[in-house]
Structures are given as C-alpha cells and as structure tokens.
N, CA, C and O atoms as a CHARMM CRD file, in Angstrom:
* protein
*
  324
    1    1 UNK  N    -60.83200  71.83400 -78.00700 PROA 1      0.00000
    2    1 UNK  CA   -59.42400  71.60300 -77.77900 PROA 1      0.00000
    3    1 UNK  C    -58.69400  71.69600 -79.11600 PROA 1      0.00000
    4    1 UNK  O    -59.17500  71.15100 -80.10900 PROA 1      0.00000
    5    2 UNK  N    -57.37400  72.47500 -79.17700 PROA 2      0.00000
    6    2 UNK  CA   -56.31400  72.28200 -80.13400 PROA 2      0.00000
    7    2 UNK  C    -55.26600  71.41500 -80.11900 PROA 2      0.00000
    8    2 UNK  O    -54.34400  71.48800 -79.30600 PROA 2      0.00000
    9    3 UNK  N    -55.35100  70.68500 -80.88500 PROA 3      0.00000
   10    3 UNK  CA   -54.77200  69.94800 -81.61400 PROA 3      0.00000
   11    3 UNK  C    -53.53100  70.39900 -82.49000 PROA 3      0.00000
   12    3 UNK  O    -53.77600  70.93800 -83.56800 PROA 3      0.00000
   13    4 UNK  N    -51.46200  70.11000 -81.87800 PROA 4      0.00000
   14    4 UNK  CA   -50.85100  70.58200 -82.06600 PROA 4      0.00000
   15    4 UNK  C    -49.55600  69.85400 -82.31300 PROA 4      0.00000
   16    4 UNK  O    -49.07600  69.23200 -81.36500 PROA 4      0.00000
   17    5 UNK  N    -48.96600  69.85700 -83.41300 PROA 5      0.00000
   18    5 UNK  CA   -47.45200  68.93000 -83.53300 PROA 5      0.00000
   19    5 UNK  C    -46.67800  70.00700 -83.70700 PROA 5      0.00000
   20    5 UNK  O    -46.69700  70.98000 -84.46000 PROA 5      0.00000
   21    6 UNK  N    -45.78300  69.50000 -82.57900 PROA 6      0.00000
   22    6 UNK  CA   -44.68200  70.50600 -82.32200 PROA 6      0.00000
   23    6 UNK  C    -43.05700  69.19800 -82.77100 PROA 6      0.00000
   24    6 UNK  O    -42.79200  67.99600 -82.73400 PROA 6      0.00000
   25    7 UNK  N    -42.40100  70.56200 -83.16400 PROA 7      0.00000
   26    7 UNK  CA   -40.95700  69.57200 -82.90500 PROA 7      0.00000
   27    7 UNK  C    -39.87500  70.43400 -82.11200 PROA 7      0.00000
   28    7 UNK  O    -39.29800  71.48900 -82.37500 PROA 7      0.00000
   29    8 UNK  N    -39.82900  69.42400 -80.87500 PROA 8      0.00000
   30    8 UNK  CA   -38.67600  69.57200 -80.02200 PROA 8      0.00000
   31    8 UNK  C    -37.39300  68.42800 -79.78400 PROA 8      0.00000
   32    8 UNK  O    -37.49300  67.22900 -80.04600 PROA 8      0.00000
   33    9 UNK  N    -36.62200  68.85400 -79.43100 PROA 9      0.00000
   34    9 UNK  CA   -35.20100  68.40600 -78.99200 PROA 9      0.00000
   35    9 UNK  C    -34.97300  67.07300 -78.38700 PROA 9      0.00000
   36    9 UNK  O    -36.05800  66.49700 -78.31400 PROA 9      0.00000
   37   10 UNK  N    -34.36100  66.61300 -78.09200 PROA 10     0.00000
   38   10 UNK  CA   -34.22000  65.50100 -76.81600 PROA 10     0.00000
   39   10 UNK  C    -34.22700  66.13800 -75.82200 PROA 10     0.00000
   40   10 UNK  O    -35.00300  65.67900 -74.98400 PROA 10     0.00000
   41   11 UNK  N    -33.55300  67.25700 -75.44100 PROA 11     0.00000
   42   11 UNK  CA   -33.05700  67.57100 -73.94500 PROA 11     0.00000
   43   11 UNK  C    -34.69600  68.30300 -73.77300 PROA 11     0.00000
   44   11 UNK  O    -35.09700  68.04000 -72.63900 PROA 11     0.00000
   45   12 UNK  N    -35.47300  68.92000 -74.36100 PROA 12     0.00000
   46   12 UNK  CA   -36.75600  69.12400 -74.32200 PROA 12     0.00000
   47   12 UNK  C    -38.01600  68.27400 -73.66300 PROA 12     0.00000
   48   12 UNK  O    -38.71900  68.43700 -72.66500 PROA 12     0.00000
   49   13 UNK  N    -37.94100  67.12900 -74.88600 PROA 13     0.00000
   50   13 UNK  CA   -38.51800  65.64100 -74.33200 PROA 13     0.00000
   51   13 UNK  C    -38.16100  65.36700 -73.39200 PROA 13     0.00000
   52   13 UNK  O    -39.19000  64.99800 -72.82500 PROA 13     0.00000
   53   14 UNK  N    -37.05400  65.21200 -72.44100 PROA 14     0.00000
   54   14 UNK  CA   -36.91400  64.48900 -71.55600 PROA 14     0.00000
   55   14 UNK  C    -37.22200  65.86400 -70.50100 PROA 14     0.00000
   56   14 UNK  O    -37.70400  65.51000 -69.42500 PROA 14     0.00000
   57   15 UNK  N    -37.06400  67.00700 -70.61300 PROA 15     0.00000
   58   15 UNK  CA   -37.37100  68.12100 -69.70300 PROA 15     0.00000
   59   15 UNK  C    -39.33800  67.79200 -69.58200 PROA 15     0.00000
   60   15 UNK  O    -39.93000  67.90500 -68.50800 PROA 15     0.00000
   61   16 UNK  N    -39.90400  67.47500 -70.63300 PROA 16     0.00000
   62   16 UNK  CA   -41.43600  66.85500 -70.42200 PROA 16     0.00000
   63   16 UNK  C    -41.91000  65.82200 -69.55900 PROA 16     0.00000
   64   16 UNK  O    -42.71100  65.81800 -68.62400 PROA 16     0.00000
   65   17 UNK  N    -40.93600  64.60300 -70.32500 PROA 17     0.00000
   66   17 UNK  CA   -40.87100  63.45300 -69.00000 PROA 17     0.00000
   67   17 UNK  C    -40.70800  63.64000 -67.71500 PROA 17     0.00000
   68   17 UNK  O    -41.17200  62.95300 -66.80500 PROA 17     0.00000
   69   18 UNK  N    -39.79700  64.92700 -67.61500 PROA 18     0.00000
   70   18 UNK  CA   -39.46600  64.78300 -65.71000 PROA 18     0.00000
   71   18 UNK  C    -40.71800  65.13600 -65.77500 PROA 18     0.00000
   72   18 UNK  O    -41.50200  64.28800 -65.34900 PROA 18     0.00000
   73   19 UNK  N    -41.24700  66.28400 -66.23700 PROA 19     0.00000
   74   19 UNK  CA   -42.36000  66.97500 -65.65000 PROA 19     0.00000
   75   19 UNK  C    -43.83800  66.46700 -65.21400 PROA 19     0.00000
   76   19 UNK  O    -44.71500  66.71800 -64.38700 PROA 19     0.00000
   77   20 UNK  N    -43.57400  65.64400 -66.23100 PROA 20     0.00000
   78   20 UNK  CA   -44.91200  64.47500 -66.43500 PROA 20     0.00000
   79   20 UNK  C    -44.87200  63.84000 -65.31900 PROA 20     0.00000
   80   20 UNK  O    -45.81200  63.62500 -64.55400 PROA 20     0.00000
   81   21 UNK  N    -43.53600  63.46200 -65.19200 PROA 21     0.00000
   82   21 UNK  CA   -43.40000  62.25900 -63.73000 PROA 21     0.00000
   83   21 UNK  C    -43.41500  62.76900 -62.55800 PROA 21     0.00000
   84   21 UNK  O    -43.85200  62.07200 -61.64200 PROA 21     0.00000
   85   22 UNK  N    -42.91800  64.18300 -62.27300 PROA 22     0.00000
   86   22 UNK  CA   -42.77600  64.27700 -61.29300 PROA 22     0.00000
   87   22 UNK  C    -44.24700  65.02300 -61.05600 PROA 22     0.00000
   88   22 UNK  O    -44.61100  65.03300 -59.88000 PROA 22     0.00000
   89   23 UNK  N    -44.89200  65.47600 -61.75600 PROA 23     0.00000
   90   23 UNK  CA   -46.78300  65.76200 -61.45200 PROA 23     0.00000
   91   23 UNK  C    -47.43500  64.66200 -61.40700 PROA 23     0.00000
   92   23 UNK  O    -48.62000  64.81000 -61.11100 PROA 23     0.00000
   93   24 UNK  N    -47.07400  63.54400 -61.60500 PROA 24     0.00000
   94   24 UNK  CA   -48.45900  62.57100 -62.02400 PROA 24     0.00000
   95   24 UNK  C    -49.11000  62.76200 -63.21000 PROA 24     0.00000
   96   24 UNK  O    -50.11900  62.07800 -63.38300 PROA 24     0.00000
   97   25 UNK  N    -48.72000  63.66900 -64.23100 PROA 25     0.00000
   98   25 UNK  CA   -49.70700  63.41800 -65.18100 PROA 25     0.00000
   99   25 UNK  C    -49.54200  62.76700 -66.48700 PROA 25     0.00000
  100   25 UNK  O    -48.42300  62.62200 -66.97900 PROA 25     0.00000
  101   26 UNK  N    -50.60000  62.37600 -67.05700 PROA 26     0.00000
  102   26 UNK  CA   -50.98700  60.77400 -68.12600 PROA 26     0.00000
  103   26 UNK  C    -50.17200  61.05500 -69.43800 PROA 26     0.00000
  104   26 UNK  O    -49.72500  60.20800 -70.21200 PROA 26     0.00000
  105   27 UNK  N    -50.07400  62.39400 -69.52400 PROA 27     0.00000
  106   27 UNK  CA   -49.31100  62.68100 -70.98000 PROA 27     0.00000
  107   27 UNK  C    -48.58100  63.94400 -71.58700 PROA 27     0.00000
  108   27 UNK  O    -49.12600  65.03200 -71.40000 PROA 27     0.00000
  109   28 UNK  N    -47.57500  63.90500 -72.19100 PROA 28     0.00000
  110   28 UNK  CA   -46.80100  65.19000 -72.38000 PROA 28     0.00000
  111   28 UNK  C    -47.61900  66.30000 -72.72700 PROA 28     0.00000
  112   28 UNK  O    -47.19600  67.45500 -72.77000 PROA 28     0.00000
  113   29 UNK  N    -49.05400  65.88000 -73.02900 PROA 29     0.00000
  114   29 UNK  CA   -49.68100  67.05100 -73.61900 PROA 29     0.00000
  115   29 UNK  C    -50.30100  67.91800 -72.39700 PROA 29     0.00000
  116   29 UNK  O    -50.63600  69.07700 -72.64300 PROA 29     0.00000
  117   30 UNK  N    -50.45300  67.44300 -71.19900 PROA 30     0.00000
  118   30 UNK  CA   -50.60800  67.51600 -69.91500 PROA 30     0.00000
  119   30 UNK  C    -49.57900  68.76200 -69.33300 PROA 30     0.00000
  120   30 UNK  O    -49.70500  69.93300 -68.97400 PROA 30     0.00000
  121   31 UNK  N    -48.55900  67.82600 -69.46400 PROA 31     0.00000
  122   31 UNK  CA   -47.39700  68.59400 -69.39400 PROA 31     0.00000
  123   31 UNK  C    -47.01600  69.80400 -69.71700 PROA 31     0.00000
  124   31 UNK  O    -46.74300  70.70700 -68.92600 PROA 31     0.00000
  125   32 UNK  N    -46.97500  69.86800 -71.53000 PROA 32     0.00000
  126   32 UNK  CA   -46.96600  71.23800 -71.68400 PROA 32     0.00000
  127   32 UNK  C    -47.96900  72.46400 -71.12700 PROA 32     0.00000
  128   32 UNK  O    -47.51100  73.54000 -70.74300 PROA 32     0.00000
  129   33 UNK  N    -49.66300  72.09100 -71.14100 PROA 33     0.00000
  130   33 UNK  CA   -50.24100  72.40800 -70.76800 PROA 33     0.00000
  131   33 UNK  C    -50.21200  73.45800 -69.16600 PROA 33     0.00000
  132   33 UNK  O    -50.65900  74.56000 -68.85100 PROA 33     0.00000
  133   34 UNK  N    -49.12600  71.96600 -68.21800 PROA 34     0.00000
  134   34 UNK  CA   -48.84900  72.69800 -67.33100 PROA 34     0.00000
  135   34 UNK  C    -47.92500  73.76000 -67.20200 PROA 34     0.00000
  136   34 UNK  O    -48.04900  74.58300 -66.29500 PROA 34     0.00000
  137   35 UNK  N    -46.79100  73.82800 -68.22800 PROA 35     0.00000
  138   35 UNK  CA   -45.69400  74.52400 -68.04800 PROA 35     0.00000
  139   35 UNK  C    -46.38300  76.31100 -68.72100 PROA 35     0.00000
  140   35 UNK  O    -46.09000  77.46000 -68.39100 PROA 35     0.00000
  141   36 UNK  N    -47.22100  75.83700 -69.60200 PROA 36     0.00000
  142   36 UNK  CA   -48.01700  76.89400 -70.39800 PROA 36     0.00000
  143   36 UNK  C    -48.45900  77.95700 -68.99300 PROA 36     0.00000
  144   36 UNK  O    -48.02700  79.09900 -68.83600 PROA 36     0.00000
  145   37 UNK  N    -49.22500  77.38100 -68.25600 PROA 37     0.00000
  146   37 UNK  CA   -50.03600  77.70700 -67.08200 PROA 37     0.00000
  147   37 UNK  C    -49.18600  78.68300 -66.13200 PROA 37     0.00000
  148   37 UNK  O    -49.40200  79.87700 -65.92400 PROA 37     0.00000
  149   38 UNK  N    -48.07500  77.80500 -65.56300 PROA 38     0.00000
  150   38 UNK  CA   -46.75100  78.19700 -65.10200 PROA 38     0.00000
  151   38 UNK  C    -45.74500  79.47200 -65.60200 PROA 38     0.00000
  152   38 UNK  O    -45.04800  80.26000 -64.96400 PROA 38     0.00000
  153   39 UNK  N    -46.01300  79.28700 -67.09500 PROA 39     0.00000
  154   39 UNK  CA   -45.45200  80.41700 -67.78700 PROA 39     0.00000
  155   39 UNK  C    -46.15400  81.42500 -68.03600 PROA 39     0.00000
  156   39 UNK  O    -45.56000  82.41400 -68.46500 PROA 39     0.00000
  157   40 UNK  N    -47.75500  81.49400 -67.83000 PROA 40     0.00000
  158   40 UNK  CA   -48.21600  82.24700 -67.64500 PROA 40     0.00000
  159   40 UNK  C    -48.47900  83.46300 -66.30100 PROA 40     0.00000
  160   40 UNK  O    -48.31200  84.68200 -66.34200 PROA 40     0.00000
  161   41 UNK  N    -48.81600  82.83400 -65.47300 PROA 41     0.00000
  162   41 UNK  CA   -48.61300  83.33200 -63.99300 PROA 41     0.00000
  163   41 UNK  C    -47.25500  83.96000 -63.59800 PROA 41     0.00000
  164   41 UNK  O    -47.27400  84.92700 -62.83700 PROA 41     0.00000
  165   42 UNK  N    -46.28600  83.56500 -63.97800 PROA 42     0.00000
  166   42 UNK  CA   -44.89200  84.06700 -63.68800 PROA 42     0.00000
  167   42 UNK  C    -44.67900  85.32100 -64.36300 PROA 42     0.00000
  168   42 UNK  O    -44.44700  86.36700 -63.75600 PROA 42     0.00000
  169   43 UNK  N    -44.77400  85.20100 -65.89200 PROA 43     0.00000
  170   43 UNK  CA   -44.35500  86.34400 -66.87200 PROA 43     0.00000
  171   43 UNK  C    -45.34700  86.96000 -67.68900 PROA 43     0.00000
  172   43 UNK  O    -44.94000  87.89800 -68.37300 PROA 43     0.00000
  173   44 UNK  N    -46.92300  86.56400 -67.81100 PROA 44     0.00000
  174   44 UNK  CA   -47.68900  87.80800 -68.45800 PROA 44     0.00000
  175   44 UNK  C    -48.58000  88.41700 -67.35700 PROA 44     0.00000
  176   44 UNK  O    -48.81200  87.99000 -66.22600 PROA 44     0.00000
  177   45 UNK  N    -48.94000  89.33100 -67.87400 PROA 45     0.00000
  178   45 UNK  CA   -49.35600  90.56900 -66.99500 PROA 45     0.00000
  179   45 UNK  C    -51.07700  89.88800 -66.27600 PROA 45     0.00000
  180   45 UNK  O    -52.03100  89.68600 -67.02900 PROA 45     0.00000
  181   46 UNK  N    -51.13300  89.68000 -65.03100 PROA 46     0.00000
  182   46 UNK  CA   -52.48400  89.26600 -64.18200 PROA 46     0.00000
  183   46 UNK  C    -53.72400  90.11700 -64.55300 PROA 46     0.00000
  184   46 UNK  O    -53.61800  91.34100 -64.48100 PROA 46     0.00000
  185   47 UNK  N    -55.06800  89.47100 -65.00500 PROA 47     0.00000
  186   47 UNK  CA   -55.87300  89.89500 -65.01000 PROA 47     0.00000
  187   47 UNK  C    -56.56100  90.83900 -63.84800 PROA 47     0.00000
  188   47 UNK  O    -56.90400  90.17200 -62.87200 PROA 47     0.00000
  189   48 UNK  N    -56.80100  92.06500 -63.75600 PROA 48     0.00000
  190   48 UNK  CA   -57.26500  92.65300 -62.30100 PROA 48     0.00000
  191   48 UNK  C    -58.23100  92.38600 -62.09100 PROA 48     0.00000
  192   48 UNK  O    -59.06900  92.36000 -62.99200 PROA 48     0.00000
  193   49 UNK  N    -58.58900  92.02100 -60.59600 PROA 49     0.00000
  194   49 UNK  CA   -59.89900  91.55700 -60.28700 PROA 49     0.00000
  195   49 UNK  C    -60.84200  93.07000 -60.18400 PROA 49     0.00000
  196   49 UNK  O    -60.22800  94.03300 -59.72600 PROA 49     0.00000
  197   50 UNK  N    -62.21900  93.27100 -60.57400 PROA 50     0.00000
  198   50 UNK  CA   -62.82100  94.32800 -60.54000 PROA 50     0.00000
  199   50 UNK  C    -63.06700  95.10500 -58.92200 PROA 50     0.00000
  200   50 UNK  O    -63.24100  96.32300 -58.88700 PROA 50     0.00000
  201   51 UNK  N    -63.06200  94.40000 -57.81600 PROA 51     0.00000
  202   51 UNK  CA   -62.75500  94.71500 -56.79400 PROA 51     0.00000
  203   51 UNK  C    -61.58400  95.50600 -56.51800 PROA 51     0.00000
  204   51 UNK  O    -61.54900  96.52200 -55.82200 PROA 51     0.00000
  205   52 UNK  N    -60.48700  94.87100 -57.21100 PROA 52     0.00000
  206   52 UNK  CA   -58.70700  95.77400 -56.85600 PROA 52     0.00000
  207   52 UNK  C    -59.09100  97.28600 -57.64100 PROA 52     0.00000
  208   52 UNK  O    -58.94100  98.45500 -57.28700 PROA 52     0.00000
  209   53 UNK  N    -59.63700  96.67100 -58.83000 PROA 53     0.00000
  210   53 UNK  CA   -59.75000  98.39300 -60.03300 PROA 53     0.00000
  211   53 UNK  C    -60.71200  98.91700 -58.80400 PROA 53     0.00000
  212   53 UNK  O    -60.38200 100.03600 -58.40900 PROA 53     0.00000
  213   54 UNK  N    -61.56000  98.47600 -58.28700 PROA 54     0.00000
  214   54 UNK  CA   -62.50700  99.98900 -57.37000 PROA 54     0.00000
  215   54 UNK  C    -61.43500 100.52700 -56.37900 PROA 54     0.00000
  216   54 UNK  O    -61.22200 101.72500 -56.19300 PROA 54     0.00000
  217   55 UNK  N    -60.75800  99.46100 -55.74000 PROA 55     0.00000
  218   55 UNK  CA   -60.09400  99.77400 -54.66600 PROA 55     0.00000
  219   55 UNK  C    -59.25000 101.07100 -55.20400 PROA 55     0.00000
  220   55 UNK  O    -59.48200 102.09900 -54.56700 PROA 55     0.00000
  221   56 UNK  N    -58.51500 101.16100 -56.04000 PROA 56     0.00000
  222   56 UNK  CA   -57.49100 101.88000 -57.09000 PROA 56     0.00000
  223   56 UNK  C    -58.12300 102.74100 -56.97200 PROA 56     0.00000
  224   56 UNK  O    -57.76300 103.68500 -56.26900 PROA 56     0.00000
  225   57 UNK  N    -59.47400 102.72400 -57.71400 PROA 57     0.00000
  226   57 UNK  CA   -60.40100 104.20800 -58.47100 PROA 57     0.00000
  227   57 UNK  C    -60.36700 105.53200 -56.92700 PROA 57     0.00000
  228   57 UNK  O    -60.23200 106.75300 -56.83700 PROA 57     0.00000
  229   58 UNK  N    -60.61900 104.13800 -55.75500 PROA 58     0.00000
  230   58 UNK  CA   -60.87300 104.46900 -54.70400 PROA 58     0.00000
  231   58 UNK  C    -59.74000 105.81600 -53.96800 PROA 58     0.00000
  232   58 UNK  O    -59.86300 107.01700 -53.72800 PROA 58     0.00000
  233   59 UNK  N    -58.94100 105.05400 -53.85700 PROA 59     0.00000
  234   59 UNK  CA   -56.92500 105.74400 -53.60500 PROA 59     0.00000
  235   59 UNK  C    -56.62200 106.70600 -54.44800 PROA 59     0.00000
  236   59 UNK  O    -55.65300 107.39600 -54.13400 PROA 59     0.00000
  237   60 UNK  N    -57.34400 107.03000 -55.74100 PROA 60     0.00000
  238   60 UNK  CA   -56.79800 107.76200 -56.67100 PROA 60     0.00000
  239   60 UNK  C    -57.41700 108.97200 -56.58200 PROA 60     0.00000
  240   60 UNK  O    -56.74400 109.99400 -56.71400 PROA 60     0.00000
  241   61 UNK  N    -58.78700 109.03400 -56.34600 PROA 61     0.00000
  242   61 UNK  CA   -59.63800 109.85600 -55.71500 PROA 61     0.00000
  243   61 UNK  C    -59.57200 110.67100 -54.67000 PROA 61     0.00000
  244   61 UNK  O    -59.58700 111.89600 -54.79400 PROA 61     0.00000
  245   62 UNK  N    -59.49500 110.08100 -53.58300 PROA 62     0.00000
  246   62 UNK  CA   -59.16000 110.30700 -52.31200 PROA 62     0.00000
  247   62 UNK  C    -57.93600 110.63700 -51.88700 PROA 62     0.00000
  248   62 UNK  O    -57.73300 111.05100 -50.74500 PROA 62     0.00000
  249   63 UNK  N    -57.05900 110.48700 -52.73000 PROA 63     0.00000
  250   63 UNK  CA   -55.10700 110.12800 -52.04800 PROA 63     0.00000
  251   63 UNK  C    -54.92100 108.92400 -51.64400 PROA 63     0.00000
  252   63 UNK  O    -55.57500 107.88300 -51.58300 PROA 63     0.00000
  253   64 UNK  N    -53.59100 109.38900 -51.30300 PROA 64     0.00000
  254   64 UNK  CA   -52.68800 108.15900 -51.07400 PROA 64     0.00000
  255   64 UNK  C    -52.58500 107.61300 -49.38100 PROA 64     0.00000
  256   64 UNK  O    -51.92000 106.70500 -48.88100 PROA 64     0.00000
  257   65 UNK  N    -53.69300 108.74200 -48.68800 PROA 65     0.00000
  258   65 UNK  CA   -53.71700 109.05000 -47.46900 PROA 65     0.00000
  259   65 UNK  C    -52.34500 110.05600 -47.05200 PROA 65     0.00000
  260   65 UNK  O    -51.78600 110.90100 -47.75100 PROA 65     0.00000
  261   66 UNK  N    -52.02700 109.59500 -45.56800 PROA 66     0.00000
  262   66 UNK  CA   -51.44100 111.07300 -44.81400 PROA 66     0.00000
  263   66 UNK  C    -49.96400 111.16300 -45.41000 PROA 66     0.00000
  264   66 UNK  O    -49.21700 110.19200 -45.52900 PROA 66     0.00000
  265   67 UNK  N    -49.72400 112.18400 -45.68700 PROA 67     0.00000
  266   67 UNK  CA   -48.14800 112.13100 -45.92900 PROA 67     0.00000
  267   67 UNK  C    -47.35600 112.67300 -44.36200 PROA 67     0.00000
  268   67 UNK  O    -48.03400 112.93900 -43.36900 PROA 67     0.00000
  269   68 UNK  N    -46.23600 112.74200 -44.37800 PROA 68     0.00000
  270   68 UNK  CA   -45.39600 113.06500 -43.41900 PROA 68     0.00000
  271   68 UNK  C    -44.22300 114.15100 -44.10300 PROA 68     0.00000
  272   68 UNK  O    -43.60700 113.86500 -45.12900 PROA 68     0.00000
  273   69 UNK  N    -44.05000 115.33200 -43.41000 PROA 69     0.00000
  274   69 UNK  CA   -42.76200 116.34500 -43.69400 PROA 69     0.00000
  275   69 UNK  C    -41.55500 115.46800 -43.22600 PROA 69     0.00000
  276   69 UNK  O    -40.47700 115.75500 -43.74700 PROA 69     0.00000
  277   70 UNK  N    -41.56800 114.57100 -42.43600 PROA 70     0.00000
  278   70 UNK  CA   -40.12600 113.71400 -41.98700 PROA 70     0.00000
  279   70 UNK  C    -40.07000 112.76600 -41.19400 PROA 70     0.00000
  280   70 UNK  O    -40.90300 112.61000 -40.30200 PROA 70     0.00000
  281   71 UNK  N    -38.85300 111.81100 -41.44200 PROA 71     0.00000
  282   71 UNK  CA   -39.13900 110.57800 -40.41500 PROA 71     0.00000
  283   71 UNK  C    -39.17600 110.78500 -39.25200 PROA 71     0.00000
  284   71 UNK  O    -39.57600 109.71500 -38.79300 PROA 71     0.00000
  285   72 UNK  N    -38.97100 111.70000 -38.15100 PROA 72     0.00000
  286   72 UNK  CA   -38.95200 112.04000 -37.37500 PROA 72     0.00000
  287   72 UNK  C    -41.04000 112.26800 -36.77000 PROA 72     0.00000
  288   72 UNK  O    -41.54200 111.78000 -35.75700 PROA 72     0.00000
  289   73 UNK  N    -41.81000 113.21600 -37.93100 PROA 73     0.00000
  290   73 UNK  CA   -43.06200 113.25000 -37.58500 PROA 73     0.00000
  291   73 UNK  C    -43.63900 111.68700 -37.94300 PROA 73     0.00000
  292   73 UNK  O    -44.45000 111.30100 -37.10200 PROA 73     0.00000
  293   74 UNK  N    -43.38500 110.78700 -38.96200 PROA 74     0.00000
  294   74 UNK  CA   -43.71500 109.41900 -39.08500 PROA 74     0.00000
  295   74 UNK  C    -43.44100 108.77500 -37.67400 PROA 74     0.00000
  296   74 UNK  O    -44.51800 108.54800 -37.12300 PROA 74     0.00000
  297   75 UNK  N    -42.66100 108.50700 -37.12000 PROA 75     0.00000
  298   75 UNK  CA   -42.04500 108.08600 -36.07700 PROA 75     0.00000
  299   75 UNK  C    -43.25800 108.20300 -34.82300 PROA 75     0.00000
  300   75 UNK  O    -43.85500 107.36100 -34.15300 PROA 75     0.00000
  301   76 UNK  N    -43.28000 109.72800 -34.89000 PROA 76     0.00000
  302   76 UNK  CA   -44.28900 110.34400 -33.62300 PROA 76     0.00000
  303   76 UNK  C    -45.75200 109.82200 -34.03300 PROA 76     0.00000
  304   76 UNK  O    -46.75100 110.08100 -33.36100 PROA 76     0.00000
  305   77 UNK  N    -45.77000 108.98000 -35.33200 PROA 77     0.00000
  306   77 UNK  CA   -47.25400 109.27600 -35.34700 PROA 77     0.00000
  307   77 UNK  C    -47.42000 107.47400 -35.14900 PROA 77     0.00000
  308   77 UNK  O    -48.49200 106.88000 -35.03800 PROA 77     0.00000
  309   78 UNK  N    -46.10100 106.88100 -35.14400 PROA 78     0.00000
  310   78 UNK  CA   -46.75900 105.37000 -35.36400 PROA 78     0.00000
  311   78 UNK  C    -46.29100 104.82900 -33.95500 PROA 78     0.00000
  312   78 UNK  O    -46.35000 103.62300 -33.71400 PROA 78     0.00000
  313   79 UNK  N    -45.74900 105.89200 -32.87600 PROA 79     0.00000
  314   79 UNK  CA   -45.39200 105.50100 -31.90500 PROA 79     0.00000
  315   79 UNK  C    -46.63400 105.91900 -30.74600 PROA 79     0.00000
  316   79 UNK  O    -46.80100 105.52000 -29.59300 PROA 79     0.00000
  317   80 UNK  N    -47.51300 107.02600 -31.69400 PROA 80     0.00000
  318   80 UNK  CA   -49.05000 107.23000 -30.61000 PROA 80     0.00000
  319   80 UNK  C    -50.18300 106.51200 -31.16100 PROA 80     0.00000
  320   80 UNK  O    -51.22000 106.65300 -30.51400 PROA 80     0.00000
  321   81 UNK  N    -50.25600 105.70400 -32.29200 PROA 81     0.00000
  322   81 UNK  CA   -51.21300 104.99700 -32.36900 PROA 81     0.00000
  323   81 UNK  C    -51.05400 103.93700 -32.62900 PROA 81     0.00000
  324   81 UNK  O    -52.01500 103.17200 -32.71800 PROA 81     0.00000
C-alpha cells in the first residue's frame, strides 16, 4: 500500500465526508480510493476481456455478416425470419 499526503480544499473535504457517509466507509482514505475506482470505470479506456478480442478477430475475418442494397430488402428479410 501507498502511503499519500495530499492537500485539498474544504469544499473537497467535505465532498469526502459525504462520500464516506453516505458508503459506510471507516475513512477518507477509503473514500478516495472509491472515487479513484469510479473515476476509473467512467473515463479510462476498459481492459478487453480475451474472449471479446477472439470474438473481434472473429467478425474481422469473416465480415460483418449480410449487408442489405436497401431498407426495403432489410425489411423483407426481418419480416421472413
């Protein structure tokens, strides 16, 4: 574990406290921890699971499957099967 002194704000601190309180958890370091987590999942890029990359390798290979000349032949084809 790292070990970290940060300096933040009041309106910061108390943005920790809600967070703390409103999770249940024992300490701001908790806290950040969670928001870290949170900020991760939202805005950096997801690890691919090696299953999705075959699936991909799979589609890329093969195509994209059937195309259609127009909505009209799409239409006919999702209205017979």
């Amino acid at each position: 574990m790292v070990q970290s002194i940060i300096d933040i704000g009041n309106k910061e601190d108390r943005i920790l406290n809600i967070v703390k309180a409103k999770f249940g958890l024992k300490n701001k370091s908790q806290a950040v921890a969670m928001l870290i987590k949170i900020y991760e999942e939202s805005f950096l890029e997801p690890e691919l699971r090696p299953e999705y990359i075959e699936k991909l390798k799979k589609i890329e290979k093969e195509g994209y499957g059937k195309t259609f000349s127009s909505i009209s032949e799409l239409r006919k084809h999702i209205e017979s099967g």
